[in-house]
C-alpha positions in Angstrom: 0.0 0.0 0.0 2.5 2.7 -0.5 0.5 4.5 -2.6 -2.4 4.7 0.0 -3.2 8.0 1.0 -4.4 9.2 4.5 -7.3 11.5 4.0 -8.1 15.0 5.8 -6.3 14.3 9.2 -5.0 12.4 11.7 -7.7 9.6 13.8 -7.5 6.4 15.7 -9.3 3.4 15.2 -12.0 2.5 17.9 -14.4 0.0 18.6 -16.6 2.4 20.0 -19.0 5.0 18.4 -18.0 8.7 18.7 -19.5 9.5 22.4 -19.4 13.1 24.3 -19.0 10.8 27.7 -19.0 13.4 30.2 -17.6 16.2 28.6 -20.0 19.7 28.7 -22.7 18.4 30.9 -21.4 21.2 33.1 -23.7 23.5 30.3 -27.1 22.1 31.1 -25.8 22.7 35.0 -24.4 26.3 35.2 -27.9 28.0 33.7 -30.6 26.7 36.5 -29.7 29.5 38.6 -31.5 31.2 35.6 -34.5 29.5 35.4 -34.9 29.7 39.3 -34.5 33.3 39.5 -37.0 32.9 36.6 -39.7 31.6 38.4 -39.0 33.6 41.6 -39.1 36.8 39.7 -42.5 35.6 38.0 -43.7 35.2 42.0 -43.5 38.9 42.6 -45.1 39.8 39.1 -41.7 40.9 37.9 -42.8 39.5 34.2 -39.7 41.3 32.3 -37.0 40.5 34.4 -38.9 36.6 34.5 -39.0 36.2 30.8 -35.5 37.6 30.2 -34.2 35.1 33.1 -36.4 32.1 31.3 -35.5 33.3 27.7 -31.6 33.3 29.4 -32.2 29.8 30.4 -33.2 28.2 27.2 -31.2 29.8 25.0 -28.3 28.5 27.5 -29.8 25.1 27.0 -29.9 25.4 23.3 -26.0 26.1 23.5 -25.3 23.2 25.7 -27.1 21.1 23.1 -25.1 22.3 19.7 -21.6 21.9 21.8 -22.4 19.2 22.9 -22.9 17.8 19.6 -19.5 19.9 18.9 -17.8 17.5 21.2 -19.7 14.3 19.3 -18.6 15.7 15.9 -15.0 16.5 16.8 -14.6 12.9 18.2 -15.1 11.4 15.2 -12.6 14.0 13.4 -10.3 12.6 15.6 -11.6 8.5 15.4 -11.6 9.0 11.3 -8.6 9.8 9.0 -11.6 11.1 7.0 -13.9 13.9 8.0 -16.5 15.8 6.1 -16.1 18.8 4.1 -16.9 22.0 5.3 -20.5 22.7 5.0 -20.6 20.6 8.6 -22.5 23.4 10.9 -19.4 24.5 13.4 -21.6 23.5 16.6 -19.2 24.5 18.9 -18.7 28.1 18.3 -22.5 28.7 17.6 -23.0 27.3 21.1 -20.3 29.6 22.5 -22.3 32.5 20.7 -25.4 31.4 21.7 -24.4 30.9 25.4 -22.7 34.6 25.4 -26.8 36.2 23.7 -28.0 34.5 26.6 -25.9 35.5 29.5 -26.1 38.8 27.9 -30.0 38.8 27.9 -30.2 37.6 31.5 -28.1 40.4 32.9 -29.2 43.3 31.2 -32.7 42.6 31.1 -33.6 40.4 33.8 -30.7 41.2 36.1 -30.8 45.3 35.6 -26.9 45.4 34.2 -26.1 48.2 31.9 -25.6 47.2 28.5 -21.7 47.5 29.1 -21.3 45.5 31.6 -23.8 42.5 30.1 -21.6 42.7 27.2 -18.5 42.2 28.9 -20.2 39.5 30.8 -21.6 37.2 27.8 -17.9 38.0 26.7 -16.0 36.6 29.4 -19.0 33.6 29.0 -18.1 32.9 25.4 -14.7 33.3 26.5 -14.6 30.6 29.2 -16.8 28.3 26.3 -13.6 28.5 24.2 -11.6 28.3 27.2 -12.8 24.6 27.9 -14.2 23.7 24.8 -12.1 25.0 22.1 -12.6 25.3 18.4 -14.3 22.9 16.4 -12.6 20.9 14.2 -11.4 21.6 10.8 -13.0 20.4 8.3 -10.7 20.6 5.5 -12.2 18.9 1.6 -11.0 15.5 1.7 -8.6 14.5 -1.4 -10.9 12.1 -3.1 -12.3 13.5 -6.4 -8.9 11.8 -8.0 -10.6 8.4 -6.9 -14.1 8.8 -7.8 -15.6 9.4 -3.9 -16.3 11.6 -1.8 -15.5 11.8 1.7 -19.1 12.1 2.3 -19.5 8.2 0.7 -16.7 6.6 2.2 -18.3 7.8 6.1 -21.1 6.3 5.0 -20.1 3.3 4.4 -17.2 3.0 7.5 -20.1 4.1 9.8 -22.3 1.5 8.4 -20.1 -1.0 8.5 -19.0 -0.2 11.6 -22.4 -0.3 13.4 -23.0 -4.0 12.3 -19.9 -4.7 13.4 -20.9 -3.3 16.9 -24.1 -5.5 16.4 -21.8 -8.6 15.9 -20.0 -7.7 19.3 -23.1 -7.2 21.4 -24.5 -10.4 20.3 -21.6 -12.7 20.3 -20.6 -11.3 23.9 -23.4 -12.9 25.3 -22.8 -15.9 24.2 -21.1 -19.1 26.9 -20.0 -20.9 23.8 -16.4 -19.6 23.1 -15.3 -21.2 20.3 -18.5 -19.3 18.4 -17.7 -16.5 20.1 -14.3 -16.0 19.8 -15.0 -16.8 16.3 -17.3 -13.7 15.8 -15.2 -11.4 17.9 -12.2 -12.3 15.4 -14.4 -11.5 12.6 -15.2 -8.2 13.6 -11.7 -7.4 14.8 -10.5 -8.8 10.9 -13.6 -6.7 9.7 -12.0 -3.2 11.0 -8.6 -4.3 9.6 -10.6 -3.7 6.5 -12.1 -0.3 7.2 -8.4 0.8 8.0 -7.3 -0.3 4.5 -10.2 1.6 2.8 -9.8 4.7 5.0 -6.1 4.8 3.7 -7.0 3.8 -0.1 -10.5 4.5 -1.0 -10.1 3.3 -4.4 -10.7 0.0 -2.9 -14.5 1.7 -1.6 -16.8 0.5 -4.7 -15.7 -2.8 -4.6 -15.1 -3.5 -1.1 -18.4 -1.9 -0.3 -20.6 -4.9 -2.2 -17.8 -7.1 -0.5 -18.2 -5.5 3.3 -21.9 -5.7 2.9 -22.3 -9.7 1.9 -19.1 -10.1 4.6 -20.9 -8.4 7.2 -24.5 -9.6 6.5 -23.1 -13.4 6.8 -21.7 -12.8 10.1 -24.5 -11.3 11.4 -27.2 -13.6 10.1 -24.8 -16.6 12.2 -24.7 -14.3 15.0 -28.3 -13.7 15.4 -29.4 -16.9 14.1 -27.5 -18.8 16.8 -28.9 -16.4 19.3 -32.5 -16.9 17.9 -32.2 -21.0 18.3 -30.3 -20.8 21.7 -33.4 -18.1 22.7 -35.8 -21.2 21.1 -34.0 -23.6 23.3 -34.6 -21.9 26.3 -31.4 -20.7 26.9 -29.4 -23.8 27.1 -26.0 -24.2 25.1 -26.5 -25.4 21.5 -23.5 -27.1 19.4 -22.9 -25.4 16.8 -24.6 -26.5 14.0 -22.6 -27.7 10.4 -24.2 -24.6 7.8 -22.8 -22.3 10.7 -19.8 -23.9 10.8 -19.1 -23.5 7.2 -20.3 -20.3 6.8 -17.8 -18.9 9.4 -15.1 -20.9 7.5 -15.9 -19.4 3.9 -16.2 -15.9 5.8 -13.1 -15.6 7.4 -11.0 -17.5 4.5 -12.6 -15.0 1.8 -11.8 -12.2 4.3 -8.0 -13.1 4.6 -8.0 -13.5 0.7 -9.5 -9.4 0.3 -7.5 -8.2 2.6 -4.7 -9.6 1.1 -5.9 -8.6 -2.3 -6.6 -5.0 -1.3 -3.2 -4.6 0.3 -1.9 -5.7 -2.8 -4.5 -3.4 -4.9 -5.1 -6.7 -7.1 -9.1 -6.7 -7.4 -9.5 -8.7 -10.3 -11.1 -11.5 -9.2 -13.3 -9.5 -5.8 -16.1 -9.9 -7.6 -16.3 -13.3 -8.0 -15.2 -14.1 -4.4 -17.7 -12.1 -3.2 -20.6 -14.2 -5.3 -19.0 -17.5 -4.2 -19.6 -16.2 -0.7 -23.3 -15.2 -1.3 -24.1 -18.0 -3.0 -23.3 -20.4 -0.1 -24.8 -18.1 2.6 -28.1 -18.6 0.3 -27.5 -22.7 0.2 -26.9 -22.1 4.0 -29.8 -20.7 4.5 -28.4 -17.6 5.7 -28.2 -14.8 3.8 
């Protein structure tokens, strides 16, 4: 692969989805104050000062939501070597904006702060946002139009892919038997190998999509088709049947052979590989 390419940035591979964890729940917790000098300021028929404290409040919230989804956004910037172009919305700094308007609104109006001093205040807010927050990633035009995709089509189809290999994971972690489920576990481990290699050559993306797809459905269908009979059974350890067996054998040899093949950028034969594959998940029963 040394003509692969890394796309748009720098990331990490993870077995997890993009999460904001814990990170800016501090938002939806510094505005209450707000909303309870709201109310209390509606109890002595203060209604300006009430609905600037209220308006305050939820326009606070509304900022806590878009950096929050900020934090989501940049995540993946950082999980993928690709991100999306620049149209994304930056979340991050709207929310910092936003959180400053409402600050702002809650002193001047609902607090009695001259215009100066509210001003400086949603300042030093918007200030602290960055502070803690940052800047949202960049989102810099991924170099794909030389390779006939867009950075747009290649997250789709990692994401994808990597959602039913998180569906592969949950289901085969349940399972006592090991040999199955050290089986599956494998498979999905063997399964990101392959998102790496497209993420750092996404010429491989039109063929290895139609090839991830049939890979991915097989292992799923076994996975949830051995969790279906074992629910049938009522729970009890099955062994595993012989059209499972094979399956997982024609998966993971077919999945060495692409890997290998889109390492080597030899796709010649991918095609056919891939129909040999479907057509025995159909005999199977599985696909």
């Amino acid at each position: 692969m040394s003509s692969a390419r890394r796309i748009g940035g720098s990331g990490t591979r993870s077995g997890d989805r993009p999460k904001a964890g814990a990170k800016g729940l501090l938002l939806y917790a510094l505005p209450l104050p707000l909303l309870i000098a709201s109310m209390l300021a509606l109890a002595r028929d203060h209604v300006v000062p009430a609905i600037a404290l209220g308006g305050g409040f939820a326009i606070s919230m509304v900022a806590a939501n878009l950096t929050r989804r900020g934090i989501r956004i940049e995540q993946a910037a950082r999980r993928r070597k690709i991100v999306r172009r620049t149209s994304v919305v930056p979340y991050k700094s709207v929310g910092a904006l936003l959180l400053a308007a409402g600050v702002w609104l809650a002193a001047w109006f609902g607090s009695g702060y001259g215009l100066i001093v509210s001003i400086l205040f949603g300042g030093v807010a918007a200030f602290g946002h960055h502070l803690r927050y940052g800047n949202d990633p960049k989102r810099v035009g991924a170099e794909t139009s030389q390779v006939g995709v867009t950075a747009e089509e290649v997250l789709e189809v990692l994401n994808e892919a990597e959602g039913r290999i998180e569906s592969i994971e949950s289901v085969a972690s349940s399972f006592n038997n090991s040999s199955l489920r050290d089986r599956l576990l494998r498979i999905a481990t063997d399964a990101r190998n392959i998102l790496d290699i497209i993420e750092e050559d996404p010429r491989d993306l039109k063929r290895a999509r139609k090839f991830l797809k049939v890979y991915l459905d097989g292992a799923q269908q076994v996975t949830t088709g051995y969790a279906r009979a074992k629910s049938l059974a009522g729970g009890s350890e099955l062994a595993l049947s012989d059209n499972f067996k094979r399956v997982l054998d024609t998966i993971e040899e077919v999945l060495e052979e692409q890997r290998l093949k889109l390492l080597e950028n030899d796709l010649n034969d991918l095609d056919i590989k891939i129909e040999v594959l479907q057509l025995q998940l159909e005999k199977e029963g599985i696909a």
